[in-house]
C-alpha positions as CSV (number, residue, x, y, z in Angstrom):
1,X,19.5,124.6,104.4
2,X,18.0,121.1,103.8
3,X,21.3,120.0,102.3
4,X,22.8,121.4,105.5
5,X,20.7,119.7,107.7
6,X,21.1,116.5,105.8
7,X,24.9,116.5,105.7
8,X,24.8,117.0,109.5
9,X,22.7,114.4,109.9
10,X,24.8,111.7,107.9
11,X,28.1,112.9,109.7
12,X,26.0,112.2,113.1
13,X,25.3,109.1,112.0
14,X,28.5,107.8,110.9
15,X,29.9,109.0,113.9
16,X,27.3,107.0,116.1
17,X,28.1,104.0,114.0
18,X,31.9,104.0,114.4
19,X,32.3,101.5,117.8
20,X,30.0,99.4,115.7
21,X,32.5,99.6,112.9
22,X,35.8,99.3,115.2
23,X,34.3,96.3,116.3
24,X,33.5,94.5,113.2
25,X,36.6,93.5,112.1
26,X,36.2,89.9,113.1
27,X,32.2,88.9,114.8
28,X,29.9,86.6,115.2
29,X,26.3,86.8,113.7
30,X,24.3,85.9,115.3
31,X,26.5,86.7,118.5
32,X,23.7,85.3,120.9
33,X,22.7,81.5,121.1
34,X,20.3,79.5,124.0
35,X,21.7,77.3,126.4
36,X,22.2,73.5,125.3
37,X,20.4,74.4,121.5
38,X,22.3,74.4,117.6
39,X,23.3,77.7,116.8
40,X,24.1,78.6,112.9
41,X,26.4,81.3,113.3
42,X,28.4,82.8,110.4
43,X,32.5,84.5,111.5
44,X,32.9,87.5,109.3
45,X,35.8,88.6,107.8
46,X,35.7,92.2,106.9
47,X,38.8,92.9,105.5
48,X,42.7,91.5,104.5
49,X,45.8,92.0,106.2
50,X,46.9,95.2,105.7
51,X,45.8,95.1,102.0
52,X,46.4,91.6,101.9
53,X,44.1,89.2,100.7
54,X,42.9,86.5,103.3
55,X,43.8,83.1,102.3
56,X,42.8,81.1,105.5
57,X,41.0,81.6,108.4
58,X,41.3,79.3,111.5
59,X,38.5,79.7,114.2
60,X,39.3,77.6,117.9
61,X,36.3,76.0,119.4
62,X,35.6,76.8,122.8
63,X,35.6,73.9,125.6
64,X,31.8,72.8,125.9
65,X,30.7,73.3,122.5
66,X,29.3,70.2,120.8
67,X,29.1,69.1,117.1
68,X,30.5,71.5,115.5
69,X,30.3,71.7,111.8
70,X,31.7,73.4,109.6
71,X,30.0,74.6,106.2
72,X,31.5,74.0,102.8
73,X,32.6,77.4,100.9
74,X,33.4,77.3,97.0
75,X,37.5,77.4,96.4
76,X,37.8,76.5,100.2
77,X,39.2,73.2,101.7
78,X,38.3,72.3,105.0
79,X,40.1,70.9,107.8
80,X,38.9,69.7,111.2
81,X,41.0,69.0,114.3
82,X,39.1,67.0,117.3
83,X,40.0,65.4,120.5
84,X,38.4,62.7,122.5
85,X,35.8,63.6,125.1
86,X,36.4,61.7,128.7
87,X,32.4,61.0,128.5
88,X,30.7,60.2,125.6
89,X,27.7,62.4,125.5
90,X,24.1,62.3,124.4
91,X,23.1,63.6,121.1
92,X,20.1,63.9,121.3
93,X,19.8,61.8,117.9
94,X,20.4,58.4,118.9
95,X,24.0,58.1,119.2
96,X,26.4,59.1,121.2
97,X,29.4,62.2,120.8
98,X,32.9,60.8,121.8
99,X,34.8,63.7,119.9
100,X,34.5,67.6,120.2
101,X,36.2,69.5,117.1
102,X,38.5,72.0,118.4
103,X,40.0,73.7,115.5
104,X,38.5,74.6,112.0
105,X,40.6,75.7,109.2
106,X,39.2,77.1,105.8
107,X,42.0,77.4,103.3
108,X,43.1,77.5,99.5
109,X,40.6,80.3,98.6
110,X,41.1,83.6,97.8
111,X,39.5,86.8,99.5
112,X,39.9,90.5,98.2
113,X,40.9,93.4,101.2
114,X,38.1,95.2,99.3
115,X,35.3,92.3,99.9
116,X,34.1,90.4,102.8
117,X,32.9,87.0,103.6
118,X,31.5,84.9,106.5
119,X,32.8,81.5,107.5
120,X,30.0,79.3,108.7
121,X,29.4,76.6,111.6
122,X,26.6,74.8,113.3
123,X,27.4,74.2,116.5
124,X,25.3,73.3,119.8
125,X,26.1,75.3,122.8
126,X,27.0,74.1,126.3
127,X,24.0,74.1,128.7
128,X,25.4,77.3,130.4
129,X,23.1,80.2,130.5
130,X,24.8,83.3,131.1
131,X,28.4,82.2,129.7
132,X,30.2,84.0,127.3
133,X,32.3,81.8,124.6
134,X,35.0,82.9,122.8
135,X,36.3,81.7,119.4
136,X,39.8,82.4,118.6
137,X,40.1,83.3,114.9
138,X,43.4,83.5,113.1
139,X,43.1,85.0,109.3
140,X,46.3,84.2,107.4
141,X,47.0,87.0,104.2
142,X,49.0,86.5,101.5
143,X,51.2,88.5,103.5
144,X,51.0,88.6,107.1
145,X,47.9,88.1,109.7
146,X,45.5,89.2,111.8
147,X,45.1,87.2,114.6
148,X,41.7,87.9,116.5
149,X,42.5,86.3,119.8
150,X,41.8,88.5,122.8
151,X,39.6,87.6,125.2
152,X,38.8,90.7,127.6
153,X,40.6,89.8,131.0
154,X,38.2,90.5,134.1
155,X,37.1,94.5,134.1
156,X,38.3,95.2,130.3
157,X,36.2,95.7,127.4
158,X,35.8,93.4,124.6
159,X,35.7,96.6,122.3
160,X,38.8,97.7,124.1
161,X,41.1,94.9,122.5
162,X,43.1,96.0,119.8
163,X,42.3,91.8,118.1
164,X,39.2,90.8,120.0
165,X,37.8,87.2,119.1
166,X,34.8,86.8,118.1
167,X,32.3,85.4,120.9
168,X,28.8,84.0,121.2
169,X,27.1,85.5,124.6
170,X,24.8,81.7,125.9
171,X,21.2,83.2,127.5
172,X,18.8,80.7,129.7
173,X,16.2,78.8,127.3
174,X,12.8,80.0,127.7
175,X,9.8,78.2,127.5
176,X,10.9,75.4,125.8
177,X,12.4,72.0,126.5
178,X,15.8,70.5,124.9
């Protein structure tokens, strides 16, 4: 009976896990930054194309997101694309920021369909409590992609994409200045 009641248990479990699961092909973690602060957040690749293995993967930077940098991965090469910003902004450091990076790219490595990996940036977030940024992530296989690009039009579901991007949800600082 025990084994019974065990087995049941386990299969409810799965079962209560599977949106988590559906959802985790492509995330951010942490998913939740503070208004205007740095945010470490790591984009996790869960699995290849189609039994592929991932051999880049290109996340888009969101309009308002500041010094973003990327983190060096062993095998990797990294490449980042920027553009000017119309007002050079404040870093908070003692110089100013006249470029935004807009594109990352991670490439030459190799990762398994039966291993994962995260791709890591530092980033500070706009000064926009309540926003919700997304990061456009393209994972190029050895053969074919994935490309985790939908961003849930008013009234749909993030979950309900069949490629969601990855996104970071911005909440209002609390009880602390920047």
């Amino acid at each position: 009976m025990l084994s019974i009641l065990r087995a049941t248990t386990v299969a409810f479990a799965g079962l209560a896990l599977m949106p988590a699961l559906a959802r985790a092909h492509s995330t951010a973690d942490p998913g939740e930054g503070t208004a205007g602060d740095y945010l470490r957040t790591a984009f996790r690749v869960t699995h290849g194309c189609k039994g592929s293995a991932t051999t880049a993967v290109t996340i888009r930077i969101p309009e308002g997101v500041l010094q973003a940098k990327p983190m060096p991965k062993a095998g990797w090469t990294i490449e980042t694309k920027t553009r000017p910003l119309d007002t050079p902004v404040d870093s908070g450091h003692g110089f100013k920021i006249r470029e935004a990076v807009t594109e990352v790219t991670w490439s030459g490595g190799r990762l398994e369909n039966a291993h994962f990996d995260e791709f890591v940036l530092s980033m500070r977030l706009p000064n926009k409590p309540g926003a919700t940024l997304y990061f456009p992530m393209v994972q190029t296989c050895e053969k074919g992609s994935n490309n985790w690009t939908g961003i849930p039009a008013a009234g749909q579901k993030w979950g309900d994409l069949p490629e969601p991007a990855p996104y970071i949800a911005v909440k209002k600082a609390v009880g602390h200045a920047h």
